[in-house]
N, C-alpha and C positions, 0 to 999 in steps of 0.2 A: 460695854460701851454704849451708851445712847446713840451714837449715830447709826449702829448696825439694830439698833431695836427695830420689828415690824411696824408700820403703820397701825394695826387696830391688833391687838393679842386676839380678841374673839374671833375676826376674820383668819389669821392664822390656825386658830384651835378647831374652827370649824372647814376649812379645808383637810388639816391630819382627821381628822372626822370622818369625814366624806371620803376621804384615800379608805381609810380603816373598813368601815362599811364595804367599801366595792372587793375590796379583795376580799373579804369575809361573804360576803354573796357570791362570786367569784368561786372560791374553792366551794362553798357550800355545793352551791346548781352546778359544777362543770363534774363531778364525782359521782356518777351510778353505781348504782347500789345493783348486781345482777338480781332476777328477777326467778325468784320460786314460787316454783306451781306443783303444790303438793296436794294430793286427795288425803283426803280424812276417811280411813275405812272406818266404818262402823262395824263395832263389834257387840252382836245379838250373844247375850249369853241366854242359853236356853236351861232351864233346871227344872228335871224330872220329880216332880213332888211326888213321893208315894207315901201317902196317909196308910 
């Protein structure tokens, strides 16, 4: 029905826009990731050459 059409379709498309965005940054930034702290041994292989 034309009478319930929005005033400007872009202005609507760009408000669901703008909703979309924030809750996608939103769950993105509000979710930590815990935090590992692992060492890296190094490992020296040593080989005996006997010519």
């Amino acid at each position: 029905m034309p009478q319930m059409s929005p005033l400007s379709w872009l202005t609507l498309f760009m408000y669901f826009v703008t909703i979309f965005f924030m809750i996608n940054s939103l769950n993105y930034f509000s979710f930590l990731y815990p935090m590992k702290y692992t060492k890296k041994k190094q490992m020296f292989l040593n080989f005996n050459w006997k010519w």
